[in-house]
Phi, psi and omega in degrees: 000104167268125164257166182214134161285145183248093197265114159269132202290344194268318180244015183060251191260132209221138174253147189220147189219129157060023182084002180239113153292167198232137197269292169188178180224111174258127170278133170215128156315112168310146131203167156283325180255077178288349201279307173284342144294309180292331156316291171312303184306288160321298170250349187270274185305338205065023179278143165328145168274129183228013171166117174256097171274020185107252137351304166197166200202110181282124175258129209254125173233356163164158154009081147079009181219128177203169202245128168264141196229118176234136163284110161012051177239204214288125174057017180256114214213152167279116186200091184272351190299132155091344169251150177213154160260138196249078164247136195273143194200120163317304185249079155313312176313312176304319203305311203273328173283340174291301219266340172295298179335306202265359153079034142292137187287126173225120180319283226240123156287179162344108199181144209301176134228100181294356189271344155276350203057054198238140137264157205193109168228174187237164154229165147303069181315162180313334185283334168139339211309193174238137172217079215285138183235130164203154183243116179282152184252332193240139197289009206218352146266026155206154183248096175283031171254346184129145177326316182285334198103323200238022173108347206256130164293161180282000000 
């Protein structure tokens, strides 16, 4: 398998295979209600709105990565069981005392999984999804270059 790098100015080093870069990445949410989800997503998390179609509505959670809020419709179904959205933070602790303040309900605080390297707690979006606030802890559990070390996958 040969891949070739690619530099984009905005997000640096991109990996492209057979001519398709991969660009960014959006997770995306069922609801019935989008209007009390693009809350939450919006004022409860505080994320950007970073493109409204009505219908559905994309939250900027970082560089090229975002959580999409979508209305139901045909075969696009609420089924938050078996999925979680992942968001990575220098500070879990703020994360978890902002959002406790402002009086969400959260089970568990904050606490390692030492078996991922992880610091972590989850919340609930209105629909049920899971929404993970994490910190990696060990420098080394994750390459966010790709599997090889040097940007390359193996």
């Amino acid at each position: 398998m040969i891949w070739f790098g690619i530099t984009d100015p905005l997000r640096g080093f991109i990996l492209k295979k057979h001519g398709a870069a991969i660009s960014g990445q959006i997770s995306w949410v069922y609801t019935q209600d989008l209007d009390s989800t693009a809350y939450f997503y919006a004022e409860v998390l505080g994320l950007k709105c970073s493109r409204d179609e009505g219908a559905a509505r994309i939250f900027a959670t970082g560089d090229n990565a975002w959580i999409g809020v979508c209305q139901a419709f045909a075969g696009r179904v609420v089924e938050p069981k078996g999925g979680m959205i992942s968001i990575v933070s220098d500070d879990v602790d703020a994360w978890y005392h902002r959002l406790v303040d402002i009086g969400l309900s959260i089970d568990q605080p904050p606490h390692r999984l030492e078996q991922f390297g992880i610091y972590t707690f989850l919340v609930k979006d209105p629909n049920g999804y899971l929404i993970e606030f994490q910190q990696f802890v060990d420098d080394t559990a994750v390459d966010i270059n790709g599997s090889g070390g040097d940007g390359f996958p193996e």
